[in-house]
N, C-alpha and C positions, 0 to 999 in steps of 0.2 A: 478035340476038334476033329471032323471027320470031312474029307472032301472028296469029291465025287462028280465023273465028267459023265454024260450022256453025249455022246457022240451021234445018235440020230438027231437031236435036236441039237446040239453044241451050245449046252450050258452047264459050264463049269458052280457047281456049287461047294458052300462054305458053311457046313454045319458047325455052329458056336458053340450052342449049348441045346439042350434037350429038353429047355421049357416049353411050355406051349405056346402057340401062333396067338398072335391076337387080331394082328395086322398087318397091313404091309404097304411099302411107300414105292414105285418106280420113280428111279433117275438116270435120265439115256438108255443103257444097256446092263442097270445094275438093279436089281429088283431084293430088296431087303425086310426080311420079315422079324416084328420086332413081339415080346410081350406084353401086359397088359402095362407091367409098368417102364415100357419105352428099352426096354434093353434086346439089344441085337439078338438072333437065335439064328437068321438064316440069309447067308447072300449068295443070290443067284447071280452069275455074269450069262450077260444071251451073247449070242454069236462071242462066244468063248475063244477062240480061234483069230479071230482078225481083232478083237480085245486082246487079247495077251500080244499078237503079232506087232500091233501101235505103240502098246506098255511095253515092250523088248525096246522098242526103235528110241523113243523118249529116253528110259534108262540107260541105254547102254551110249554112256559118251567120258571118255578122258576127266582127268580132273581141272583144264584148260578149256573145257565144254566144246572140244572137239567130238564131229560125230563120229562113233564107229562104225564100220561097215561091217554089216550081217549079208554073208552070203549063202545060199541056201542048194 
């Protein structure tokens, strides 16, 4: 697995595997490229930065699903 951020455009990708592209599906902010026979090879996250910032905020909570507070 290789992963890799561009910071000019702020998308965090997610190299799977190193078949070739066949296709590719957008969902919200996740753009996923798959091969001929449907298996993942590439996920892109857009605006990487306020995606991971939401996914921190969701995850990080107690086991009594108390929120935690992230200060920054």
């Amino acid at each position: 697995m290789k992963i890799s951020y561009n910071r000019d455009q702020d998308i965090l990708m997610y190299e799977v595997s190193e078949e070739p592209i066949d296709y590719a599906e957008e969902v919200g902010q996740i753009i996923v490229h798959f091969t001929k026979e449907s298996k993942p090879v590439l996920l892109e996250i857009l605006d990487a930065s306020e995606f991971l910032g939401e996914t921190t905020k969701i995850t990080m909570r107690t086991l009594d699903e108390t929120p935690v507070e992230v200060l920054s």
